[in-house]
ChimeraX commands (.cxc) that place a marker at each C-alpha (Angstrom):
marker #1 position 106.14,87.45,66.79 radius 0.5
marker #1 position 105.82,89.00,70.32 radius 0.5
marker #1 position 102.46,91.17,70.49 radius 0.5
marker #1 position 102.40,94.41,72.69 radius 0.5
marker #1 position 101.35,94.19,76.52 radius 0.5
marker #1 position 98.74,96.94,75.60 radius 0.5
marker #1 position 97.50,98.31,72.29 radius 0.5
marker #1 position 94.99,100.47,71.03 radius 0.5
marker #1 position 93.28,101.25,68.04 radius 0.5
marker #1 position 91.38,104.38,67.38 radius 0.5
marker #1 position 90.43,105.58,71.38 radius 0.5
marker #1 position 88.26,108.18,71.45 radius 0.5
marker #1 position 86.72,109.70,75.18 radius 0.5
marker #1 position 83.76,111.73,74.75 radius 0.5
marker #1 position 81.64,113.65,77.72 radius 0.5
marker #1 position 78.67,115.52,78.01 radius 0.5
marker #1 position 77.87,118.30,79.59 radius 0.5
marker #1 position 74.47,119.92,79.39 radius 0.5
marker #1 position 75.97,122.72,77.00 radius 0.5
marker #1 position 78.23,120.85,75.03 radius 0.5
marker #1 position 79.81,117.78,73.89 radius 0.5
marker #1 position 83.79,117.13,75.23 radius 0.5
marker #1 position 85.87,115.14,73.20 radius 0.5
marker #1 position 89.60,114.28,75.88 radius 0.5
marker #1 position 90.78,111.56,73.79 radius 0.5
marker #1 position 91.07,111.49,69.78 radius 0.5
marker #1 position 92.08,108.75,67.36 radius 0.5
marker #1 position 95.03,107.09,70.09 radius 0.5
marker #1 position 96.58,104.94,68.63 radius 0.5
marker #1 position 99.55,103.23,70.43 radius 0.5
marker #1 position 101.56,99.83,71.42 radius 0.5
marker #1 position 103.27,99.23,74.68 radius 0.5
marker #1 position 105.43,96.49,74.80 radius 0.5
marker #1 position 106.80,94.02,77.63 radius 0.5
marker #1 position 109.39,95.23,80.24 radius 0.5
marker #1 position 108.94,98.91,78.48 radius 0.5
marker #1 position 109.21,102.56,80.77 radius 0.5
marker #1 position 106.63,104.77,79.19 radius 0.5
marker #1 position 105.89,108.26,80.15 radius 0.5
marker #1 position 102.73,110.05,78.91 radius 0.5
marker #1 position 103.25,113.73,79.59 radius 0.5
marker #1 position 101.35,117.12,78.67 radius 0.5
marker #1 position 99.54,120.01,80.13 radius 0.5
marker #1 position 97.18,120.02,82.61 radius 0.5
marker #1 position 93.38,119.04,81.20 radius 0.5
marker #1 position 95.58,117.37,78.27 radius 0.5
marker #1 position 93.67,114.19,78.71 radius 0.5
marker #1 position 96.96,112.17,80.68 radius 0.5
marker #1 position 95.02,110.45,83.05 radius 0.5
marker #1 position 92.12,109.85,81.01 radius 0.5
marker #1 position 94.28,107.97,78.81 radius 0.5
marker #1 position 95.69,106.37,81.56 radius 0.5
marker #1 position 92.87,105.16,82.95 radius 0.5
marker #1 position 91.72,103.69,79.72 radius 0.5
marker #1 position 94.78,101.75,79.35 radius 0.5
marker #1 position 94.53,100.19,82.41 radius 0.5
marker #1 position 90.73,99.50,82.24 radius 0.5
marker #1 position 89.62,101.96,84.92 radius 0.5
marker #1 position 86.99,103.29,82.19 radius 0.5
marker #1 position 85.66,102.72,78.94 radius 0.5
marker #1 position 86.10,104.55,76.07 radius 0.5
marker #1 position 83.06,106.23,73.97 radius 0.5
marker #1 position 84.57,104.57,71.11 radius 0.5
marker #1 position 87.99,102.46,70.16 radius 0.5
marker #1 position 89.45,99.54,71.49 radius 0.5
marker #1 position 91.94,98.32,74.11 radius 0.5
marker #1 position 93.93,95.29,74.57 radius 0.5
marker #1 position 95.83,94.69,77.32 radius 0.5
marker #1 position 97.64,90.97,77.62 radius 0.5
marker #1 position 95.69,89.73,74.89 radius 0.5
marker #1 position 92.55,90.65,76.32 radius 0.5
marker #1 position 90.37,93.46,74.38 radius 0.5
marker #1 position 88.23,95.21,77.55 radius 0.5
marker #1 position 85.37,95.51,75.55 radius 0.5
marker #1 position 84.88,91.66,75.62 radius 0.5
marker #1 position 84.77,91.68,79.51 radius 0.5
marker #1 position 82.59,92.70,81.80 radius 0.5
marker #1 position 83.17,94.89,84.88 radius 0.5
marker #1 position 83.72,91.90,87.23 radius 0.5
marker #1 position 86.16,90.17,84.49 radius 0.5
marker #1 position 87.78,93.75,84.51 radius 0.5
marker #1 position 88.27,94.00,87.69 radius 0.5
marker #1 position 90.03,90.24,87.75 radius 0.5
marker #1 position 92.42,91.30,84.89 radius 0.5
marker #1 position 93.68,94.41,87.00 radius 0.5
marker #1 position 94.01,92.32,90.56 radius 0.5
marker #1 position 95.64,89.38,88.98 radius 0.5
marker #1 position 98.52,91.77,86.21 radius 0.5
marker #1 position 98.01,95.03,87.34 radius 0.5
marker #1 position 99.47,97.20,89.99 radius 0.5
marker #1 position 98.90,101.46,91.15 radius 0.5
marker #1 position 100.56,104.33,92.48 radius 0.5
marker #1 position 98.51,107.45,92.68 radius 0.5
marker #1 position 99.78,111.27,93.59 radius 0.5
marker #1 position 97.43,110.75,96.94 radius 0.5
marker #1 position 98.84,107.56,98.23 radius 0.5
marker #1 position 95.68,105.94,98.85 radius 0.5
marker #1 position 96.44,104.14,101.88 radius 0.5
marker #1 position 93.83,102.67,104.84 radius 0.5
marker #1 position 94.31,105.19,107.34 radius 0.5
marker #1 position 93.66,102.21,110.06 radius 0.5
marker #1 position 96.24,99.64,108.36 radius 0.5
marker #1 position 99.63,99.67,108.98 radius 0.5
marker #1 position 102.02,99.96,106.88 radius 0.5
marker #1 position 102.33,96.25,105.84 radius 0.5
marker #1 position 99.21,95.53,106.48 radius 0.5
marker #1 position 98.64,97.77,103.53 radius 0.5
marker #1 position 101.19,96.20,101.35 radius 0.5
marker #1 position 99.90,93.00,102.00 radius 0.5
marker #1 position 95.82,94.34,100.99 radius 0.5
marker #1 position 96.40,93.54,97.04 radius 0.5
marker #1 position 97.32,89.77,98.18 radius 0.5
marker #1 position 93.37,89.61,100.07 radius 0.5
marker #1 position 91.72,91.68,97.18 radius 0.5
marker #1 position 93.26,88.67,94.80 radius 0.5
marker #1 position 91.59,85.89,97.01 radius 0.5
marker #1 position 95.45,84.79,97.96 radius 0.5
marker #1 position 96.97,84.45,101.59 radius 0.5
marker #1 position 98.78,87.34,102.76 radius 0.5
marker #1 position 102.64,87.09,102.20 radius 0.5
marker #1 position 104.34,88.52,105.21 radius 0.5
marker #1 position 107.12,87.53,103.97 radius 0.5
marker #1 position 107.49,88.99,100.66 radius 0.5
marker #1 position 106.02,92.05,102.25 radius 0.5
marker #1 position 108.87,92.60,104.73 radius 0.5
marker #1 position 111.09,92.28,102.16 radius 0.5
marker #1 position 109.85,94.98,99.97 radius 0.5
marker #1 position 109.50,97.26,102.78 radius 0.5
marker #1 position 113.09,96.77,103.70 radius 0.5
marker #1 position 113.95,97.33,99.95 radius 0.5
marker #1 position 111.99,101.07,100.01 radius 0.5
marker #1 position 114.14,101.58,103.39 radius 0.5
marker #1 position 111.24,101.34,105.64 radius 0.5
marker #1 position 112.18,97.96,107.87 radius 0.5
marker #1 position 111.61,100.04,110.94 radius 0.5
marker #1 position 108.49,101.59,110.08 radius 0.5
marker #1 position 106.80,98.30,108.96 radius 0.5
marker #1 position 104.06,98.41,111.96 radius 0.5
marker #1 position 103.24,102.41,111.84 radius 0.5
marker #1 position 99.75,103.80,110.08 radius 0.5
marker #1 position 99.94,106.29,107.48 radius 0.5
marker #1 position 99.41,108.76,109.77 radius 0.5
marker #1 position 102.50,108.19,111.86 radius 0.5
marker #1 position 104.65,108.53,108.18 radius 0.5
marker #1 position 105.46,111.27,106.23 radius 0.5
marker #1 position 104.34,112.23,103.30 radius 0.5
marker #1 position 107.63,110.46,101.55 radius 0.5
marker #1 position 107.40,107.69,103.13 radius 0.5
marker #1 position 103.41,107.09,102.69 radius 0.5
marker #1 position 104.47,107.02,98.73 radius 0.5
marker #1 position 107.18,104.50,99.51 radius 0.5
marker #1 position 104.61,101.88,101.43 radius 0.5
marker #1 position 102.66,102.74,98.02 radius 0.5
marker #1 position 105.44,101.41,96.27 radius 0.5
marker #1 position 105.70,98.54,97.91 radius 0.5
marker #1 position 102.53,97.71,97.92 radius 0.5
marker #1 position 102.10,98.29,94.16 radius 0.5
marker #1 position 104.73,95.47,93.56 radius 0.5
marker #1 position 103.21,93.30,96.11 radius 0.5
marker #1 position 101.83,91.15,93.42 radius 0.5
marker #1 position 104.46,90.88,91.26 radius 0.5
marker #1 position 102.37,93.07,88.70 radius 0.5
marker #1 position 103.42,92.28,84.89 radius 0.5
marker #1 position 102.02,96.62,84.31 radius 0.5
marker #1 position 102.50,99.00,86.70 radius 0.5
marker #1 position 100.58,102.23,86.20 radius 0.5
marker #1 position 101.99,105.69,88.04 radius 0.5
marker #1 position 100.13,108.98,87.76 radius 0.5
marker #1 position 101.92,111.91,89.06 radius 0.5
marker #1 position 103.79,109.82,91.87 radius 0.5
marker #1 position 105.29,112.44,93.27 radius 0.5
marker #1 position 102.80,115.54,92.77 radius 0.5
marker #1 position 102.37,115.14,96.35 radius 0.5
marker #1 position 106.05,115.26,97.32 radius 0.5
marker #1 position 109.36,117.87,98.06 radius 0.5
marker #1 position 111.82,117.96,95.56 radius 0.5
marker #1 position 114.28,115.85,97.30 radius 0.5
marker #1 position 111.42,113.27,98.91 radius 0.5
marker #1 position 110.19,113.11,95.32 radius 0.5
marker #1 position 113.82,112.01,93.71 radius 0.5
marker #1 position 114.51,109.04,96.17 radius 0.5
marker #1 position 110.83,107.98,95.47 radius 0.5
marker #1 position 111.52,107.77,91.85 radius 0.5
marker #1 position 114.70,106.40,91.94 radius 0.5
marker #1 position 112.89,103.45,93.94 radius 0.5
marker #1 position 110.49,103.21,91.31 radius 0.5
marker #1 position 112.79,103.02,88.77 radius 0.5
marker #1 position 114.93,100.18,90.90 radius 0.5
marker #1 position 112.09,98.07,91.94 radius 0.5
marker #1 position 110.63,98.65,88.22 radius 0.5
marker #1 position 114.05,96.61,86.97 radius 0.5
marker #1 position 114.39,94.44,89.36 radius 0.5
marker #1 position 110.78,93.09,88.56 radius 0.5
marker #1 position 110.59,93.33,84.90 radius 0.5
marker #1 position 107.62,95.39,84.99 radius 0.5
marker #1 position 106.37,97.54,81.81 radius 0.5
marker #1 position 106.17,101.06,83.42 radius 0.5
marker #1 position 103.46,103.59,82.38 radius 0.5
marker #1 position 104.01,106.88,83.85 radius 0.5
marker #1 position 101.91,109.58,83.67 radius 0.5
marker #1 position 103.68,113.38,84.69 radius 0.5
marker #1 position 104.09,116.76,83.88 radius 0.5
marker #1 position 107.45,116.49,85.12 radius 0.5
marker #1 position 110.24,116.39,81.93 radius 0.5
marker #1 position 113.04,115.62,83.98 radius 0.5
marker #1 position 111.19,112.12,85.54 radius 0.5
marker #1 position 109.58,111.92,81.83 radius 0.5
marker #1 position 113.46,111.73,80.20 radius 0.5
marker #1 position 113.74,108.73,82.67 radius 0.5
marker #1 position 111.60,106.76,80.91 radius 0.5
marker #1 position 112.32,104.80,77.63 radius 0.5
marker #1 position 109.52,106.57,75.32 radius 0.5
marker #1 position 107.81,109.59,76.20 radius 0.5
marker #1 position 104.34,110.08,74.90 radius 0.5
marker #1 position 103.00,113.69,74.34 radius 0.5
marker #1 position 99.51,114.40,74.68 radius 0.5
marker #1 position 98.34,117.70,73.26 radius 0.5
marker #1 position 94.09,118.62,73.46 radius 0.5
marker #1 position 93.18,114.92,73.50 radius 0.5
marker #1 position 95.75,113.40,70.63 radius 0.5
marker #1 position 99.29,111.64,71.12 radius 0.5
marker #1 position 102.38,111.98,69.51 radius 0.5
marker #1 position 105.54,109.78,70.45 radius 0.5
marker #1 position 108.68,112.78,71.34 radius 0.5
marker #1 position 111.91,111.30,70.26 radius 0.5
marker link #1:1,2 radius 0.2
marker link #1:2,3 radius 0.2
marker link #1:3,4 radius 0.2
marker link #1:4,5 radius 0.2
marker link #1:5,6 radius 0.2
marker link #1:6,7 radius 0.2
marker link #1:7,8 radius 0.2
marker link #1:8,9 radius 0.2
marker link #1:9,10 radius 0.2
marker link #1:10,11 radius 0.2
marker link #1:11,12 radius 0.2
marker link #1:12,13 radius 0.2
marker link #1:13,14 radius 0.2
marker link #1:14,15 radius 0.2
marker link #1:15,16 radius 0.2
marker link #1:16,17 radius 0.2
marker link #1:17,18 radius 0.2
marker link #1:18,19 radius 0.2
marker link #1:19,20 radius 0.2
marker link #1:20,21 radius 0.2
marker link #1:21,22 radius 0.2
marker link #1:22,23 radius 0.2
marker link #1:23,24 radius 0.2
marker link #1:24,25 radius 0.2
marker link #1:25,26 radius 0.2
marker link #1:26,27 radius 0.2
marker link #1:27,28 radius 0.2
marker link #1:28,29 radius 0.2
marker link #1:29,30 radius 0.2
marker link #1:30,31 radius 0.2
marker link #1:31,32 radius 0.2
marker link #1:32,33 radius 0.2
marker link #1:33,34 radius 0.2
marker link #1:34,35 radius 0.2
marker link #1:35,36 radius 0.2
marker link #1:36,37 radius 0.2
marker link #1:37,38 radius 0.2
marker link #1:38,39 radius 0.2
marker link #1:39,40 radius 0.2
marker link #1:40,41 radius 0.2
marker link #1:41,42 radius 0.2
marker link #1:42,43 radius 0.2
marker link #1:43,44 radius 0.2
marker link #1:44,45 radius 0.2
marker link #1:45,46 radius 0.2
marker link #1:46,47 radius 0.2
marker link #1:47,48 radius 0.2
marker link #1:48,49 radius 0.2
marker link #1:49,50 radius 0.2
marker link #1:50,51 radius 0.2
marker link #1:51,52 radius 0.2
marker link #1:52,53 radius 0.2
marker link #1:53,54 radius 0.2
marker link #1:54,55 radius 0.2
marker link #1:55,56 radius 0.2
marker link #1:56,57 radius 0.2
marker link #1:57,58 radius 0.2
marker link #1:58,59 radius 0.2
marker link #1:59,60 radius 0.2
marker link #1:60,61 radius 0.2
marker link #1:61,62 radius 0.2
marker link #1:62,63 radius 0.2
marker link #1:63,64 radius 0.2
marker link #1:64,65 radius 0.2
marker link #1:65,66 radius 0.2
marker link #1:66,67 radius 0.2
marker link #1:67,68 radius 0.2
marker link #1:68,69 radius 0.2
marker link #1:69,70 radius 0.2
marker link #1:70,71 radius 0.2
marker link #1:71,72 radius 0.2
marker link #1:72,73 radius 0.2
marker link #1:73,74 radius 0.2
marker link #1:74,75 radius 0.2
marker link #1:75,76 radius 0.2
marker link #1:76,77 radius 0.2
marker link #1:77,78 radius 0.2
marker link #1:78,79 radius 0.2
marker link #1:79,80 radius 0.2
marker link #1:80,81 radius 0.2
marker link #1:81,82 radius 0.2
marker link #1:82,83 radius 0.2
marker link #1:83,84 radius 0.2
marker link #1:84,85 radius 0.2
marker link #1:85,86 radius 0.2
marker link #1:86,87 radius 0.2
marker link #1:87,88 radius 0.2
marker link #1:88,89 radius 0.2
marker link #1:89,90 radius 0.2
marker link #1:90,91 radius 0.2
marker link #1:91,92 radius 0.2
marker link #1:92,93 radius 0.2
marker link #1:93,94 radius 0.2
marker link #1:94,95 radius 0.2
marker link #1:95,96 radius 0.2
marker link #1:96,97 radius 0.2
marker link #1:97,98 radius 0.2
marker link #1:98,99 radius 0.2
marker link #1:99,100 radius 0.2
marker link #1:100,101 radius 0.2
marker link #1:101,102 radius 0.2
marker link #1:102,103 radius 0.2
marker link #1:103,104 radius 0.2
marker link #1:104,105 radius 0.2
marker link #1:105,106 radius 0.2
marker link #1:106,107 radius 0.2
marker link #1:107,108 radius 0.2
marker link #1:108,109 radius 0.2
marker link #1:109,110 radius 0.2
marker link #1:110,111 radius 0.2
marker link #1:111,112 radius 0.2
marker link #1:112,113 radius 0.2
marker link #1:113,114 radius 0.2
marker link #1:114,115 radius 0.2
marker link #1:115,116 radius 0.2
marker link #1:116,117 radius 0.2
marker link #1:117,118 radius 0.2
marker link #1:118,119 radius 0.2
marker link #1:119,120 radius 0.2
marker link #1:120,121 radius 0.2
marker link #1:121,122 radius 0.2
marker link #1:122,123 radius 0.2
marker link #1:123,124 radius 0.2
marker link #1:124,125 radius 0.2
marker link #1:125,126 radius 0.2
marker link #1:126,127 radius 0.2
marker link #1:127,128 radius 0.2
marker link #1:128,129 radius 0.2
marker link #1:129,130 radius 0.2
marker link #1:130,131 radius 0.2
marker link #1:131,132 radius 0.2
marker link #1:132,133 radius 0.2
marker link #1:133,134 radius 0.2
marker link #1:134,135 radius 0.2
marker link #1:135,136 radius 0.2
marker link #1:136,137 radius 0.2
marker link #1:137,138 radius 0.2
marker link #1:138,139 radius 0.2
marker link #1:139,140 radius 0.2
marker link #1:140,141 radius 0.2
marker link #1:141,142 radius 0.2
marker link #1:142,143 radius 0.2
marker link #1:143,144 radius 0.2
marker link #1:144,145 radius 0.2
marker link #1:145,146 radius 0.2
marker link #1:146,147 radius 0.2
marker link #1:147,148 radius 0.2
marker link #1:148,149 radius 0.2
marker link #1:149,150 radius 0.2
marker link #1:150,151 radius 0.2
marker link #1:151,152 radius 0.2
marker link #1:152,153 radius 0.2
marker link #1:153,154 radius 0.2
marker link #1:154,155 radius 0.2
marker link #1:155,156 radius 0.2
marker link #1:156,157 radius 0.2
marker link #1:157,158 radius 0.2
marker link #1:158,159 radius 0.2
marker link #1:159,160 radius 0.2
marker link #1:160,161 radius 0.2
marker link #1:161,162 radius 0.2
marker link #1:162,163 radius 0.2
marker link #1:163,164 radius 0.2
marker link #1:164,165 radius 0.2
marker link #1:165,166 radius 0.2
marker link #1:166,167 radius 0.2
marker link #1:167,168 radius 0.2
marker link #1:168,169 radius 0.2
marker link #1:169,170 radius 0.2
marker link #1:170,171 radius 0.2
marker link #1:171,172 radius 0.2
marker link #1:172,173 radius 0.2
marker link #1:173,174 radius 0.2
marker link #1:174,175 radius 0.2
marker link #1:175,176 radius 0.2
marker link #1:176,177 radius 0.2
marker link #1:177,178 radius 0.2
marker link #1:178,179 radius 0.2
marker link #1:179,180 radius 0.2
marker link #1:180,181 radius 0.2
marker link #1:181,182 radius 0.2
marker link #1:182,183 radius 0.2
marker link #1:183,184 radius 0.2
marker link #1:184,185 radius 0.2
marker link #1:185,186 radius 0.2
marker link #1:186,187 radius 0.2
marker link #1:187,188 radius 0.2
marker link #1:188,189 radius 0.2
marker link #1:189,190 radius 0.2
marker link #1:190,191 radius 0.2
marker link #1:191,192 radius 0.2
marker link #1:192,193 radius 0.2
marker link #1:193,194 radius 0.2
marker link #1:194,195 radius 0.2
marker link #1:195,196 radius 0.2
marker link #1:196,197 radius 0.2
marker link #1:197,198 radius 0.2
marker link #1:198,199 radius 0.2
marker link #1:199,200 radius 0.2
marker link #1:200,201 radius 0.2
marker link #1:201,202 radius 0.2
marker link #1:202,203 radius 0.2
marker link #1:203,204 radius 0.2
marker link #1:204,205 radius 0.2
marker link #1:205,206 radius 0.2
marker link #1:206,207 radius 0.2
marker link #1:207,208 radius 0.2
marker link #1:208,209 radius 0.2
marker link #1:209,210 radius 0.2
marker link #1:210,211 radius 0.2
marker link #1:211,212 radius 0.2
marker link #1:212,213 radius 0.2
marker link #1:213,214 radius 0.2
marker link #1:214,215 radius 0.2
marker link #1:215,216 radius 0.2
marker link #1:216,217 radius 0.2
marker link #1:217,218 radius 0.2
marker link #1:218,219 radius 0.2
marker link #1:219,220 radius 0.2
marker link #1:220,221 radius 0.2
marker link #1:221,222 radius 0.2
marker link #1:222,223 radius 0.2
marker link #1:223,224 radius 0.2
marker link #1:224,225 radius 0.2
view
């Protein structure tokens, strides 16, 4: 029987402050499987990212465990960590997060040198043309907009054929209309790939997109049918 791409089993994310003790995350408990479009969704302060950043090994939690592709995180160290995400893992973040000195595929083609690999032009031009930017593949971030910053994001996020792709508030950042044509990308290049999408917004109409939607309300999840 197939096993899910990520699981958990009792997460719980604890902080503390100097006057109290914080408690984001509470007794998450969830399964994503392969080739699924997730969306985690709730309130500001919810705990969204935290759980997000969990799943894809960005943190540790106080107590729990996570597996992602068989691995459980709590068996690796940081470095091992930090191999997992560069080898199956790819990003897109609400600020872009693009070197401001790069161009545009020079920064698609960063997650290839981060991996140890030989940069692939190639397959870089190719998914810039596919996020409409074949013209713009030799401009910085600065000489972009803000639209088409998220789109070299995109690109670069698949770069490495990623078998998870985590999203958090893609298009926070982003006009109404700028915002649809980046998710509609997303969405494209997501099929095209086969990647398992995890998607975290506040956004219901981009969260009905998605396969599942996940609801997290003060630190505990609920699956919204």
């Amino acid at each position: 029987m197939q096993s899910p791409i990520i699981s958990t089993q009792s997460l719980y994310k604890t902080v503390s402050t100097k006057q109290e003790h914080l408690t984001i995350l509470k007794d998450v408990n969830v399964e994503i499987w392969q080739g699924e479009s997730v969306a985690i969704v709730g309130t500001s302060g919810a705990g969204k990212s935290t759980l997000m950043t969990l799943l894809a090994g960005l943190d540790t939690p106080s107590q729990g465990e996570v597996t992602i592709l068989g691995q459980t995180l709590s068996n690796l160290d940081d470095e091992a960590r930090a191999q997992l995400r560069a080898q199956s893992i790819g990003f897109v973040f609400q600020s872009f997060l693009l070197i401001p000195s790069l161009s545009a595929i020079e920064n698609v083609t960063l997650p290839c040198l981060l991996k140890g690999e030989k940069e692939d032009k190639t397959r870089a031009t190719a998914l810039l043309h596919s996020v409409g930017l074949g013209e713009r593949m030799h401009h910085t971030p600065s000489q972009l907009s803000g639209g088409e910053q998220q789109r070299v994001a995109l690109a670069r996020a698949f770069m490495t054929q990623p078998q998870i792709l985590f999203a958090d508030e893609p298009t926070g950042n982003l006009d109404q209309d700028t915002a649809n044509t980046v998710i509609d990308l997303l969405f494209e290049l997501n099929e095209q790939h086969g990647t398992t999408l995890i998607l975290v917004t506040h956004d219901p109409e981009l969260a009905a997109r998605c396969q599942r939607r996940l609801h997290m309300q003060h630190g505990e999840l609920e699956e919204k049918v």
